[in-house]
C-alpha positions in Angstrom: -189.7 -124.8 17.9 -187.7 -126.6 14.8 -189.1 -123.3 12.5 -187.2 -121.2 15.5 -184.3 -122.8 15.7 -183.5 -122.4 12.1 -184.7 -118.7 12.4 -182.0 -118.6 15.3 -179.2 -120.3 13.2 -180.3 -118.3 10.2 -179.9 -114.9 11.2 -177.5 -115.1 14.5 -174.6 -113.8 12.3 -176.9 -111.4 10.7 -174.6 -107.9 10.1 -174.3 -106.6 7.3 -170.6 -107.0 7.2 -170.7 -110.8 6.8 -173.0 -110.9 4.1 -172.1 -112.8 1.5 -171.4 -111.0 -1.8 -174.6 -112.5 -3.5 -177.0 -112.1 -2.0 -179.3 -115.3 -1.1 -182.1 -116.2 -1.5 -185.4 -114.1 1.0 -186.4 -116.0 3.8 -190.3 -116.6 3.9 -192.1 -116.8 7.2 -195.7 -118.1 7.2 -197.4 -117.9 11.3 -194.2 -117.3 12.9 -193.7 -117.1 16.5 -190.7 -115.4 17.6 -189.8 -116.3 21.4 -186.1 -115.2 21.6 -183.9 -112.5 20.7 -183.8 -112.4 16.9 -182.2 -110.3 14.2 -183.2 -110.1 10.2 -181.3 -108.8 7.4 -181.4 -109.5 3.4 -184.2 -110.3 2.1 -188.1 -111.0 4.1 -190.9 -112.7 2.8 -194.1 -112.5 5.4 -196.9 -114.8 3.7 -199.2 -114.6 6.6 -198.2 -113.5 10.1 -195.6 -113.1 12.3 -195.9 -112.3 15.8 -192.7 -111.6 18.7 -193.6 -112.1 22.1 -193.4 -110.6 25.1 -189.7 -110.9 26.3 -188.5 -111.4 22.8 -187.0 -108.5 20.2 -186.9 -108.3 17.0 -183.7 -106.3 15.6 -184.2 -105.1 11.9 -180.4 -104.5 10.3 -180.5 -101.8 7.8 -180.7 -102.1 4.4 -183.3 -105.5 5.3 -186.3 -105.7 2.6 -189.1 -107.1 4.2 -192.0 -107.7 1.6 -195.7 -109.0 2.7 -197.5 -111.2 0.4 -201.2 -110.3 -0.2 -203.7 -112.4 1.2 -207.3 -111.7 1.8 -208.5 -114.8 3.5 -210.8 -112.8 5.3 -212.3 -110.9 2.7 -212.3 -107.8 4.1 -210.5 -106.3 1.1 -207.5 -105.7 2.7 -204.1 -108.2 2.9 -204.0 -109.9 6.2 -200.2 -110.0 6.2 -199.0 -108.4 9.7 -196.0 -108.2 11.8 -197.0 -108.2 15.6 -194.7 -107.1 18.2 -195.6 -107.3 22.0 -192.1 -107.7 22.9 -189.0 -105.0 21.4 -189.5 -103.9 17.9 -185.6 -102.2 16.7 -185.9 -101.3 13.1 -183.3 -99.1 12.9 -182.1 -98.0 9.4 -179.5 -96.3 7.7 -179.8 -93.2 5.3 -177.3 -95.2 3.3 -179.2 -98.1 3.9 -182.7 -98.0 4.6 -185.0 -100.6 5.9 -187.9 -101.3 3.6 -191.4 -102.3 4.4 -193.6 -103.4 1.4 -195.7 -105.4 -0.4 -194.4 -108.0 -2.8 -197.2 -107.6 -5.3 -196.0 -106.8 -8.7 -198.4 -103.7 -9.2 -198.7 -102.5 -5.7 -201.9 -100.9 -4.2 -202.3 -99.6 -0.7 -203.9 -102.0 2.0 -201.5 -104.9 0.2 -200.7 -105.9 3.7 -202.2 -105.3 7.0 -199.8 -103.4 9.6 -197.1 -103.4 12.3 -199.4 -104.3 15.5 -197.3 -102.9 18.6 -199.4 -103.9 21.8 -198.1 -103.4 25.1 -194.1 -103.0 24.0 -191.6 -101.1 26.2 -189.9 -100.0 22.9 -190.6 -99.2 19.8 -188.0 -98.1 17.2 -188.7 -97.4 13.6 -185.4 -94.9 12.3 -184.6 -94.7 8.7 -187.6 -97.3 7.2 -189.4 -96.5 4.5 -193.4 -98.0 4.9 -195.5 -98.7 1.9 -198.2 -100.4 0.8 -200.3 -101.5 4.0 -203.5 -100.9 5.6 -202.5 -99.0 8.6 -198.4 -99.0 9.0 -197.9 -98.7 12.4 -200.8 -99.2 14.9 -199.9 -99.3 18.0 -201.3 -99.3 21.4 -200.5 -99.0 25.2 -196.0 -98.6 23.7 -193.6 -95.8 23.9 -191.8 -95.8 20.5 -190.0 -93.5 18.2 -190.6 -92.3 14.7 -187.6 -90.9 12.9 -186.1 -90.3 9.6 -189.0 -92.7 7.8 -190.6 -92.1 4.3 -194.2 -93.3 5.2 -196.4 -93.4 1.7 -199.1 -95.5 -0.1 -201.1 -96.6 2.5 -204.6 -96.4 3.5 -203.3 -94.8 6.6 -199.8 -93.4 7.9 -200.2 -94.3 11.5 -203.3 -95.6 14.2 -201.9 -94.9 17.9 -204.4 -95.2 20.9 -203.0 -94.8 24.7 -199.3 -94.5 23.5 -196.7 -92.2 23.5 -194.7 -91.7 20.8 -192.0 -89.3 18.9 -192.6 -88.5 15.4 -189.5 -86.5 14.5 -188.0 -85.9 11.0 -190.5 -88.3 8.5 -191.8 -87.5 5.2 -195.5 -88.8 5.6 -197.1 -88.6 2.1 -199.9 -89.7 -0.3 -201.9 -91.4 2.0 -205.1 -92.7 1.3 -206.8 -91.8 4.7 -204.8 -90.0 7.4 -201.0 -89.0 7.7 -201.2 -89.7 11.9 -204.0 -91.0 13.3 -204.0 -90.8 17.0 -206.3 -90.8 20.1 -205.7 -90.6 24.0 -201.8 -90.3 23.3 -199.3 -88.5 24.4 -197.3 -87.3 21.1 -194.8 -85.7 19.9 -194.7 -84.4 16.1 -191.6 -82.1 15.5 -189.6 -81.5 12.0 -191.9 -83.9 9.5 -193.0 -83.3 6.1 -196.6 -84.2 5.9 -197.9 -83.3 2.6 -200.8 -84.7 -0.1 -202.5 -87.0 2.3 -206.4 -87.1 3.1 -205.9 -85.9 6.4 -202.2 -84.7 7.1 -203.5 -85.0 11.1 -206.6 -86.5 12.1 -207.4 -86.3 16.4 -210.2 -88.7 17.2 -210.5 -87.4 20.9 -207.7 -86.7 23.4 -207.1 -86.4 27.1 -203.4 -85.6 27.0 -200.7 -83.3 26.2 -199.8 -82.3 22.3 -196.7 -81.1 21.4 -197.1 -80.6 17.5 -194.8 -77.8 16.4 -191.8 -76.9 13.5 -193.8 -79.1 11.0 -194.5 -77.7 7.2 -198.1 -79.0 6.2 -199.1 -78.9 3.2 -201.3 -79.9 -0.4 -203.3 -82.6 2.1 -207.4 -82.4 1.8 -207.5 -81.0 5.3 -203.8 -80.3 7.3 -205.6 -81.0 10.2 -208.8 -82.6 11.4 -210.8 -83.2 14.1 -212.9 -85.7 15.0 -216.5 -86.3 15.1 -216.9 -86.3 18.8 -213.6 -84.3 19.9 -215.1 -81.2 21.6 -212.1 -79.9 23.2 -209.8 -77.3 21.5 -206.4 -77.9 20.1 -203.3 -74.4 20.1 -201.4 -75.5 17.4 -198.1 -73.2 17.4 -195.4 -73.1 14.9 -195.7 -74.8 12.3 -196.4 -73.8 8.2 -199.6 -74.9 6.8 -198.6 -74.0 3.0 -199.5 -70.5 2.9 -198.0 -67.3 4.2 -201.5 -65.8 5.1 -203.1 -67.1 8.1 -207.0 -66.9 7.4 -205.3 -69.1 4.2 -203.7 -71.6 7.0 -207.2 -71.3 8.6 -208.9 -73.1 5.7 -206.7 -75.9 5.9 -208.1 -77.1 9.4 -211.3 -79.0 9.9 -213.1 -78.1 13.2 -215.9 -76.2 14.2 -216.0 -74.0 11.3 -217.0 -77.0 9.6 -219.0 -78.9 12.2 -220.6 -76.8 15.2 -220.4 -80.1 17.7 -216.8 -80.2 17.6 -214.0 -78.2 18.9 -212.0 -75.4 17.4 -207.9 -75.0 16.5 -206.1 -72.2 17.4 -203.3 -71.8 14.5 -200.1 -69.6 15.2 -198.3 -70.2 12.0 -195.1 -70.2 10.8 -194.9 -67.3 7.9 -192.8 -69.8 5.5 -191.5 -73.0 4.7 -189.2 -74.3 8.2 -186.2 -75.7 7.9 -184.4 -78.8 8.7 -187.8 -80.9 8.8 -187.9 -84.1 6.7 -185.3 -87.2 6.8 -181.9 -86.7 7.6 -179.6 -87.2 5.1 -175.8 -87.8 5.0 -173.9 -87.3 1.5 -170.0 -85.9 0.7 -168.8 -85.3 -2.6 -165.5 -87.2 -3.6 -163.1 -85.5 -6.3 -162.8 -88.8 -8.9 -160.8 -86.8 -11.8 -160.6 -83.6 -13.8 -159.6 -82.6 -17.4 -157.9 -79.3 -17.9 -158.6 -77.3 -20.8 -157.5 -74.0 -22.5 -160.5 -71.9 -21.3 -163.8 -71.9 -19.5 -166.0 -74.5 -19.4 -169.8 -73.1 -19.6 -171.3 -75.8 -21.9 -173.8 -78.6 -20.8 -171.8 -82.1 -20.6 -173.9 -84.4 -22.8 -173.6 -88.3 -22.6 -174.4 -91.5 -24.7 -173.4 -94.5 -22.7 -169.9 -94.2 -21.8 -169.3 -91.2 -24.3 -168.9 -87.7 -23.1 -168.6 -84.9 -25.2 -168.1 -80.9 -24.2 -167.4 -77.7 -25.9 -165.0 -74.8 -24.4 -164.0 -71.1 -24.3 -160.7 -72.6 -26.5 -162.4 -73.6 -29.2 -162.2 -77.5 -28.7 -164.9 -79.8 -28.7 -163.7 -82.9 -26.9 -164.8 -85.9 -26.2 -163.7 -88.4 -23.2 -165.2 -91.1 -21.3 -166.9 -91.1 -17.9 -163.4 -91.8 -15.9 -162.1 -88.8 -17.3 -159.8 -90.3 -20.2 -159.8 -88.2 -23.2 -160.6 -89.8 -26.2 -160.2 -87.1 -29.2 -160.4 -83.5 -29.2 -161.6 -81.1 -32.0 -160.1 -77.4 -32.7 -163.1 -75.6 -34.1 -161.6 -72.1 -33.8 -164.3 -70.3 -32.0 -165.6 -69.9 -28.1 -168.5 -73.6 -27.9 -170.5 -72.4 -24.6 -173.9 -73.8 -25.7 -174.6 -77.6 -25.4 -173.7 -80.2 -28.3 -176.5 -82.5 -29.6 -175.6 -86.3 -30.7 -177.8 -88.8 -32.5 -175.7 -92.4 -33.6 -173.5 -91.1 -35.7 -172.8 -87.3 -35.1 -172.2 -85.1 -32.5 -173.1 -81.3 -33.4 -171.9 -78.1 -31.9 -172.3 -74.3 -33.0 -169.1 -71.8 -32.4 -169.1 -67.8 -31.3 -168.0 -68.5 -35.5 -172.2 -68.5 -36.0 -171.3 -71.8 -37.2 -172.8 -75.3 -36.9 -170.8 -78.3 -37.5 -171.7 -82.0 -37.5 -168.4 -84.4 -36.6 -168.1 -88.3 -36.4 -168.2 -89.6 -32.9 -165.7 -92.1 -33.6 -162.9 -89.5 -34.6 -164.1 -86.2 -34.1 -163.4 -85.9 -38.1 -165.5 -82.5 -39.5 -168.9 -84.4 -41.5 -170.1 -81.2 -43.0 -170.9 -77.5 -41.5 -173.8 -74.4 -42.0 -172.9 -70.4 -41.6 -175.6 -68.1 -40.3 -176.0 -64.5 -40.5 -174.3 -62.1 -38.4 -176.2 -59.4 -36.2 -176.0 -56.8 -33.7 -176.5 -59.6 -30.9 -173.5 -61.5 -31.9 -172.1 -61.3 -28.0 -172.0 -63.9 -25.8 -174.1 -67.0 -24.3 -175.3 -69.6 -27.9 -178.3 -72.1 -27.6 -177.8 -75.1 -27.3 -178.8 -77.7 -30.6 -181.5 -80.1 -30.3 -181.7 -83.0 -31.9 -185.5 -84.2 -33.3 -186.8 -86.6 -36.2 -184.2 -86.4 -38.7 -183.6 -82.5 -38.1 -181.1 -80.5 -36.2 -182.8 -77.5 -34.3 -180.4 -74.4 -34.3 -181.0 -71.5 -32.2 -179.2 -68.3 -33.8 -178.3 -65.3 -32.5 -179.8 -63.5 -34.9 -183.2 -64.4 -33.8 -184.0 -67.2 -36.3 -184.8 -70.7 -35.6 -183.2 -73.1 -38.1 -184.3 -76.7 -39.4 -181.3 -78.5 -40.7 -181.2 -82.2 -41.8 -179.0 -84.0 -39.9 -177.6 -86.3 -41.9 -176.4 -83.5 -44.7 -176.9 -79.8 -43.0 -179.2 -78.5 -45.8 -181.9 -76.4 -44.6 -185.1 -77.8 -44.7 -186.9 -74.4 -42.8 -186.4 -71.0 -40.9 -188.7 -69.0 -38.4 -187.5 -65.6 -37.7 -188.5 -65.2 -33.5 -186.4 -62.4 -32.2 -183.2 -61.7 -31.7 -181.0 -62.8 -29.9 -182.0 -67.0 -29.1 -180.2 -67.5 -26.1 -181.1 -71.1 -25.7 -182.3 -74.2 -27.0 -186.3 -74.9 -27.9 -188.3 -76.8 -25.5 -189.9 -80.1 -27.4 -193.4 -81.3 -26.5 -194.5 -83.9 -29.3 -195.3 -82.4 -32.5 -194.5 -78.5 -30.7 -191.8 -76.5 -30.2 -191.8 -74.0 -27.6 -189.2 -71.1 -28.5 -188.0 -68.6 -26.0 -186.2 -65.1 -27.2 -184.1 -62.5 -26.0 -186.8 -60.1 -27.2 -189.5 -61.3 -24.4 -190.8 -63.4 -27.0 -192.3 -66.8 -26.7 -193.4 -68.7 -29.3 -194.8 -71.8 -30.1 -193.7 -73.6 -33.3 -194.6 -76.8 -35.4 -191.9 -78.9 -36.7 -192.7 -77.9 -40.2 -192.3 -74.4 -39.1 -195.8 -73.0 -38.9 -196.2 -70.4 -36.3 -199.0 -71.5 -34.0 -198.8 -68.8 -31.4 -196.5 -65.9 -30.3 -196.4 -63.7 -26.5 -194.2 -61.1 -25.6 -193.1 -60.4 -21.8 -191.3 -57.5 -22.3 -188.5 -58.3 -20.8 -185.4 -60.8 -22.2 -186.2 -64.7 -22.3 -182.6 -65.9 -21.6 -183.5 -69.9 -20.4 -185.5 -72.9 -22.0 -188.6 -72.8 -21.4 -190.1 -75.5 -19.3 -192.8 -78.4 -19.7 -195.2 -78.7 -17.5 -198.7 -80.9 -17.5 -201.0 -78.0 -19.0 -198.2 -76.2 -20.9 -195.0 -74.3 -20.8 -193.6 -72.0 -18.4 -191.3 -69.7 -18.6 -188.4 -66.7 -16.0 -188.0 -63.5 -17.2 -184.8 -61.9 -17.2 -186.4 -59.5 -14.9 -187.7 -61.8 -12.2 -191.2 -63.7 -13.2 -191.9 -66.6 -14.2 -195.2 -67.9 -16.0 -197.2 -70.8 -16.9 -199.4 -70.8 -20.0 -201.4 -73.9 -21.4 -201.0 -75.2 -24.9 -202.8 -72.9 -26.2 -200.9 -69.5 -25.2 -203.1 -68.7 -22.7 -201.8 -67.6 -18.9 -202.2 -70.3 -16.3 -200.5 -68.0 -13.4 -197.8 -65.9 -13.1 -195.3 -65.5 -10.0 -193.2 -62.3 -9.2 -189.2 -63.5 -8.2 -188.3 -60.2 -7.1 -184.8 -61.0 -7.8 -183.0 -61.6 -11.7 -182.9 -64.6 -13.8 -180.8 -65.2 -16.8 -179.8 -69.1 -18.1 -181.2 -71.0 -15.9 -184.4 -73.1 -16.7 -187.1 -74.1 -14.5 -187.4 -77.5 -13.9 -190.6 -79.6 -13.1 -191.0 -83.0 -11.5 -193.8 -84.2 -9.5 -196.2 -81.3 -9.1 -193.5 -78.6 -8.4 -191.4 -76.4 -10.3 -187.5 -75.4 -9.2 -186.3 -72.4 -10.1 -182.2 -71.5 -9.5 -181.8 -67.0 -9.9 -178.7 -65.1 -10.4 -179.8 -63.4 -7.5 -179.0 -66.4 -5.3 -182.1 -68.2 -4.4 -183.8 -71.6 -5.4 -187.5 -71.8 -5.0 -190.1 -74.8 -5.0 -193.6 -73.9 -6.3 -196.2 -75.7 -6.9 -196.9 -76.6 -10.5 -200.6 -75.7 -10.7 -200.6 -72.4 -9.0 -197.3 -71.2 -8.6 -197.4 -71.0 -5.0 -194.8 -71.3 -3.6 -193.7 -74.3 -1.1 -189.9 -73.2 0.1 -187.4 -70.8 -1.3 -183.7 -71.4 0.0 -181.8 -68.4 0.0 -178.0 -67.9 0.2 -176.4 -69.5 -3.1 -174.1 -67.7 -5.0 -175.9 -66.5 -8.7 -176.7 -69.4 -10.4 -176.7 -69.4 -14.4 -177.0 -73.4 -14.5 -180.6 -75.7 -14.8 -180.1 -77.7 -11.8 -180.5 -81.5 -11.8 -182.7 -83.5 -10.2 -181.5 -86.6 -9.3 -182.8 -89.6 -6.5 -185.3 -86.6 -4.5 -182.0 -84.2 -4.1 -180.9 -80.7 -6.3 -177.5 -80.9 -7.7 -177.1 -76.6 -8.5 -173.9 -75.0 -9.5 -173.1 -71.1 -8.8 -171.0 -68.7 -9.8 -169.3 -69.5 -6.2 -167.8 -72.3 -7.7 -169.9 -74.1 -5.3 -171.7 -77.6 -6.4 -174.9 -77.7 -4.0 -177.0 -80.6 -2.9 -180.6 -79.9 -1.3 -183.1 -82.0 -0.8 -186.4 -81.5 -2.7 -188.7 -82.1 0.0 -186.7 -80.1 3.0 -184.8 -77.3 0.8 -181.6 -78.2 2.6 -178.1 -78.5 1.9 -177.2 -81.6 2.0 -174.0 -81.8 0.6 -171.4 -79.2 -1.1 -168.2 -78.9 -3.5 -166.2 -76.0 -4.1 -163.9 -75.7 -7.3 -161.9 -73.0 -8.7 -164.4 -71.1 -10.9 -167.7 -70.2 -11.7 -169.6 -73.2 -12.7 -172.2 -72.1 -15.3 -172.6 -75.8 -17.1 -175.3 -77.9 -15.7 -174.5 -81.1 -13.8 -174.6 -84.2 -15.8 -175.5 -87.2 -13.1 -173.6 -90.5 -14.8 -173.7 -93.7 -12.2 -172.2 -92.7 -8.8 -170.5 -89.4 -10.3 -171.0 -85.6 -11.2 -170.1 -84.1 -14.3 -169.9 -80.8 -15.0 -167.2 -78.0 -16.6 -166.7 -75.0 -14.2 -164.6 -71.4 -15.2 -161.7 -72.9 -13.9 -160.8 -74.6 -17.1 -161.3 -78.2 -15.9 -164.3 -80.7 -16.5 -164.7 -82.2 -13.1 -166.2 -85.4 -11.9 -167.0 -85.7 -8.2 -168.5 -88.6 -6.5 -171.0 -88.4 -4.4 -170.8 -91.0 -1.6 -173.2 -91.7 2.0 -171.5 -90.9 5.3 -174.1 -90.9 8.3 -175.1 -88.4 10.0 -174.6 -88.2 14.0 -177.4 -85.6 14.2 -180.2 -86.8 17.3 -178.2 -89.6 17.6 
């Protein structure tokens, strides 16, 4: 009774208003019986068990990390760490603070800790918790509970229900060992989740009660959904998107009596693409912080260094500032800067519409030394942007060359004629260079120059190329993108349908985004270039977008800065300004960066505010 007292007296005043502003020290709980009303926030340490009981809740504050210490004691190879509830479990998170369950191993591994036992509780609440790390997450039986807004990864298995009802609404359940829900003889509810890359995304050990699984996008899981070994009734599965738009494709995505004659069969109705609105809510405004007002468009890439900024313009001027906006020097070069400026310690190199490159000190802006190129017929509009590798300067020309300047001095150390015009900057994978031309050409390049290999598309190369794991890929001018390994050989190749001039595709985690001028940003995955969800509705977009903390940041020629979530494809956020933006956004701390056709640089901050949706 002492050890509940003090957990009484410790967390009685527990909102997150009158925490102090460092935070203390976590509280560690070893065979902990909760008999009373209790609340946590800050910081959790479970080294063993702790169990409420019947009468009793257990209110979870958001932002609260609770973090379960691995034990085997049993020997079972799994932690026995566990949080029982037979009373109320409220673990109600924020999207601006989520609750975190974990383990507090230094190199995590699924099965870390044991689960969150529910037995015989009138309610259940998990909203806006993120689960990692355990055996079995939540298993619960004989409770009503709710499931919403949770990222559930990293465990053996995402969920074990048996005689419950429950809501799962709104999770991302992924990259799970074993199964994404588990359930049997429950009554359930599935609606608007993301289940994806799992062993089994649904697994139904037998059932005597109504489903209601519907509006969920499956997908990448070793089977979307599976039967049991004994279930011999059959399952209607309406509405939902199983990762492909053809249905004897969905079809192979189930496990039931195709597979195993003694079982029962599901009865797909897909969804023909991705649905919306499914995933965890989120709840994000951008905040104007400052601008800087120049003497002409703003198209170029804001590149950083710390707390150094530095951005060309349509006026000729190179300036540099720092992150809050303040200007430090400016540079009149003469000529339209639209491509991106590349810095190494002591430089910061631009090329001008002049067909000039020029190295300046960051200090000052003060001119270092400067290299003319050849005019041609392609002398228009739209330069590469420098790269910076080794102790060479990469210039893209217009007139179809690749140069190899030393930094330091701006002789030329090499040239590789590709076609005319290069539109943007090489792609740099180790020792390789991976060129794209306005031609249709793409090449791949050594850094002494040697030609290794060379494709043509037929149709103008206008963005970097991108890099992913088996090679480069590449978007047509006219609408198709392509993956090719090292080597130059085609991986796959995916028909847009719509235009695509400067902006790049851009891999992370298995999946390639892709922003068109014709409005639309797709997700595909990496590997086969099928695609996951396209969003549809943007204004053109000439800008990469950025990733940044699982969201999109993509600029159109709108003047509209876009936030979508990577996992749902939607809009989370959105900031209008008074041009075309056509620079990419340059994330720095809390703020956006990026220069628009207004004539401004603009940094916007991007701030929580919680959403009322379901609430």
């Amino acid at each position: 009774m002492r050890l509940l007292l003090l957990l009484i007296l410790l967390f009685g005043a527990c909102a997150p208003q009158s925490r102090p502003p460092h935070s203390p020290p976590p509280q560690v709980f070893a065979n902990l019986e909760i008999h009373q009303d209790t609340e946590w926030c800050g910081s959790v340490v479970i080294d063993g068990s702790v169990k409420v009981f019947k009468g009793a809740t257990l209110r979870i504050q958001p932002g609260t990390d609770i973090a379960f210490v691995r034990r085997d004691d049993d020997r079972d190879g799994l932690g026995d760490g566990v949080l029982i509830v037979e009373g109320r479990l409220l673990a109600e998170g924020t999207s601006a603070a989520p609750i975190r369950f974990r383990s507090a191993a230094a190199a995590p591994q699924p099965g870390d800790w044991l689960e969150i036992r529910v037995d015989f509780s009138r309610e259940t609440v998990l909203r806006h918790c993120e689960i990692a790390h355990s055996a079995y997450t939540l298993h619960a039986h004989f409770t009503k509970g709710r499931v919403e807004d949770c990222v559930i990864r990293h465990n053996i298995d995402g969920s074990r229900l048996g005689q419950a009802r429950f809501v799962f609404a709104h999770n991302l359940i992924e990259h799970n060992e074993g199964k994404g829900i588990n359930f049997r003889n429950s009554t359930v509810e599935i609606t608007r989740n993301i289940i994806r890359h799992n062993g089994s995304g649904i697994f139904l050990f037998e059932n005597d009660r109504a489903l209601d699984i519907r509006h969920n996008n499956f997908y990448g899981n070793l089977e979307n959904f599976r039967l049991g070994d004994f279930y011999t009734g059959d399952v209607h599965l309406p509405d939902n998107w199983w990762g492909t738009a053809d249905p004897e494709e969905a079809a192979q995505t189930i496990y039931d009596r195709k597979q195993d004659p003694a079982i029962g069969t599901v009865t797909l109705v897909p969804a023909p693409a991705w649905i919306e609105g499914t995933g965890p809510r989120d709840a994000l405004i951008f905040k104007e912080t400052w601008t800087l007002e120049t003497g002409g468009f703003v198209d170029a890439p804001v590149v950083q260094d710390g707390d150094e900024l530095y951005v060309g313009g349509w006026d000729g001027t190179l300036y540099a500032l720092d992150s809050r906006g303040n200007l430090r020097w400016r540079q009149d070069l003469g000529e339209v800067i639209d491509g991106g400026a590349a810095l190494d310690g002591e430089n910061v190199y631009v090329q001008t519409w002049g067909r000039q490159v020029v190295a300046l000190d960051r200090d000052h802006g003060q001119v270092r030394w400067r290299f003319d190129y050849p005019p041609s017929t392609a002398d228009d509009h739209r330069q590469g942007g420098l790269t910076r590798v080794g102790d060479l300067l990469l210039v893209p020309a217009w007139n179809g060359a690749l140069y190899a300047l030393a930094a330091k001095s701006g002789e030329l150390r090499w040239v590789r004629e590709i076609g005319r015009p290069l539109r943007c900057a090489p792609a740099v994978a180790g020792e390789r260079l991976y060129v794209a031309s306005g031609d249709g050409t793409l090449a791949a390049v050594g850094l002494d120059g040697t030609l290794l290999w060379r494709v043509n598309h037929g149709s103008p190369l206008l963005a970097t190329p991108a890099l992913a794991e088996g090679g480069p890929l590449v978007v047509e001018r006219a609408g198709r993108l392509s993956a090719y390994d090292a080597d130059g050989h085609l991986r796959w190749r995916r028909e847009l349908g719509e235009p695509c001039y400067y902006a790049a595709p851009l891999v992370a985690d298995g999946a390639v985004y892709l922003a068109t001028a014709g409005g639309t940003l797709w997700k595909l995955n990496a590997v086969t270039g099928t695609v996951i969800w396209r969003r549809a509705g943007l204004g053109p977009v000439y800008a990469t977008p950025t990733l940044h903390d699982g969201r999109l940041l993509v600029g159109d020629n709108d003047g509209v800065l876009h936030l979508i979530g990577v996992d749902s494809g939607e809009e989370v956020a959105n900031w209008t300004v008074g041009g075309a933006i056509q620079s990419p956004p340059l994330v720095v701390g809390d703020q956006v960066i990026f220069g628009a056709r207004d004539g401004r640089v603009h940094g916007v901050r991007l701030e929580r505010a919680e959403a009322t949706v379901g609430r």
